[in-house]
C-alpha positions, 0 to 999 in steps of 0.5 A: 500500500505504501509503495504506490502511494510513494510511487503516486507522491513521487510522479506527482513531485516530479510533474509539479517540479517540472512545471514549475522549472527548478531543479532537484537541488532547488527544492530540497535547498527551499524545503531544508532537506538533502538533495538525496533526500529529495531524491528519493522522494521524487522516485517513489522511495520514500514518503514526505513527512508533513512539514515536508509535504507542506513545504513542496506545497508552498514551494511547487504551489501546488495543492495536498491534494495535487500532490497526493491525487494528482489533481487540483481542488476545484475552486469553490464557485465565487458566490460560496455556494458550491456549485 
């Protein structure tokens, strides 16, 4: 179970780090991690700790759910009314 979820977290990491145009060495600098460290993550080998999680988040800005699911939030409709 938690070899997919890293696998899905890595993919995720790497397409947010892509879009965002920074380098592996980059990011972990921005999140206070090892390049190796980083690494790892990005290839599926080991999942983030959440001050981690939310520091890609902040870094990459992308949402948790970007980065867990692979897909964005829906902006809630302006007039709060959710549809």
């Amino acid at each position: 179970m938690y070899a997919k979820l890293s696998q899905q977290i890595g993919t995720n990491v790497r397409a947010a780090r892509h879009r965002a145009g920074l380098s592996q060495t980059q990011v972990a600098e921005a999140i206070h991690v090892p390049t190796l460290v980083f690494s790892r993550l990005e290839r599926g080998r080991l999942l983030p700790s959440l001050p981690t999680l939310v520091g890609l988040c902040g870094v990459l800005r992308v949402s948790v759910d970007f980065i867990l699911c692979g897909k964005a939030l829906e902006a809630p409709a302006p007039d709060g009314s959710g549809t």
